[in-house]
Each structure stands twice: as structure tokens, then as C-alpha cells.
N, C-alpha and C positions, 0 to 999 in steps of 0.2 A: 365845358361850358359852351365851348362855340358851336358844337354838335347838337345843344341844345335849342340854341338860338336859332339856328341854318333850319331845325326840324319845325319849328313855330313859326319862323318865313315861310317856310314851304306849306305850310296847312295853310296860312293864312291865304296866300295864293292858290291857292287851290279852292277854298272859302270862296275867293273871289271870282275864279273861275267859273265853279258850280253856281254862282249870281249870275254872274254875263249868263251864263246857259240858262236859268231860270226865265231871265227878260227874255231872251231871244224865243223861247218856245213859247211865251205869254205870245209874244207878237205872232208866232207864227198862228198859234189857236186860234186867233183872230180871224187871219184873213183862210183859214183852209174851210174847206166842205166837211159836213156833219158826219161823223161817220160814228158808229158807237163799240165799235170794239176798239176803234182808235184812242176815243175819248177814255175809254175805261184804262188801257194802258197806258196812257197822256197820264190818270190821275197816280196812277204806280209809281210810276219816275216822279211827279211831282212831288209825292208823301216821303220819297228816298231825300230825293234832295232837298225837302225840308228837312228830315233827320239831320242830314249831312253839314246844314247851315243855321242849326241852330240857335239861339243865343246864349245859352251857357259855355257851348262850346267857344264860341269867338270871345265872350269874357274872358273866359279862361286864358287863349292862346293870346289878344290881347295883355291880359296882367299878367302872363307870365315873360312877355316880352316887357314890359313896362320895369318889372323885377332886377331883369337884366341890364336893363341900361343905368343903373343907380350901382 
């Protein structure tokens, strides 16, 4: 059970992770120069780490922690 729990800490931080990096490349888009082969692999990573942070997913590891502590 604890190996369960430690593995849904670990996503969720990692979840969070791949946020902070979300913001921080919004911020950096901002202030950089236009460049369009840049911009096209900017959206690549983008579309990954929405996959990766989605909302089902965080429901999930959410209530499966929420399960655990009951």
C-alpha cells in the first residue's frame, strides 16, 4: 500500500513539475524573438505536456490518494 501511495506522490510531483515548466516556457515565449521552426517545436513540447497534465489524469492520482488516506 505504501508503494502505492510514494508512486501517486511521485506523479503528482512530477504533475507539478511539468506545471512550473509549462509557466516558465509561457514566460519565456514572451519575451524571445520570433523564430518559426522554434515556435513549431515550442507547440510539440507544449501538446506533450498537456498530455502529461491532464485532468483526468490528476483526478485520478488525486482520488486515489484521497482513498488512501481513509
Amino acid at each position: 500500500m505504501n508503494a502505492i501511495r510514494d508512486t501517486c506522490i511521485m506523479r503528482c510531483r512530477n504533475t507539478t513539475l511539468l506545471q512550473q515548466d509549462y509557466v516558465f516556457r509561457d514566460k519565456y515565449r514572451q519575451n524571445k524573438p520570433n523564430n518559426q521552426s522554434s515556435n513549431q517545436l515550442e507547440e510539440i513540447i507544449n501538446g506533450l505536456i498537456n498530455e502529461l497534465t491532464n485532468e483526468p489524469i490528476n483526478e485520478l492520482i488525486n482520488g486515489t490518494l484521497e482513498l488512501m488516506e481513509h
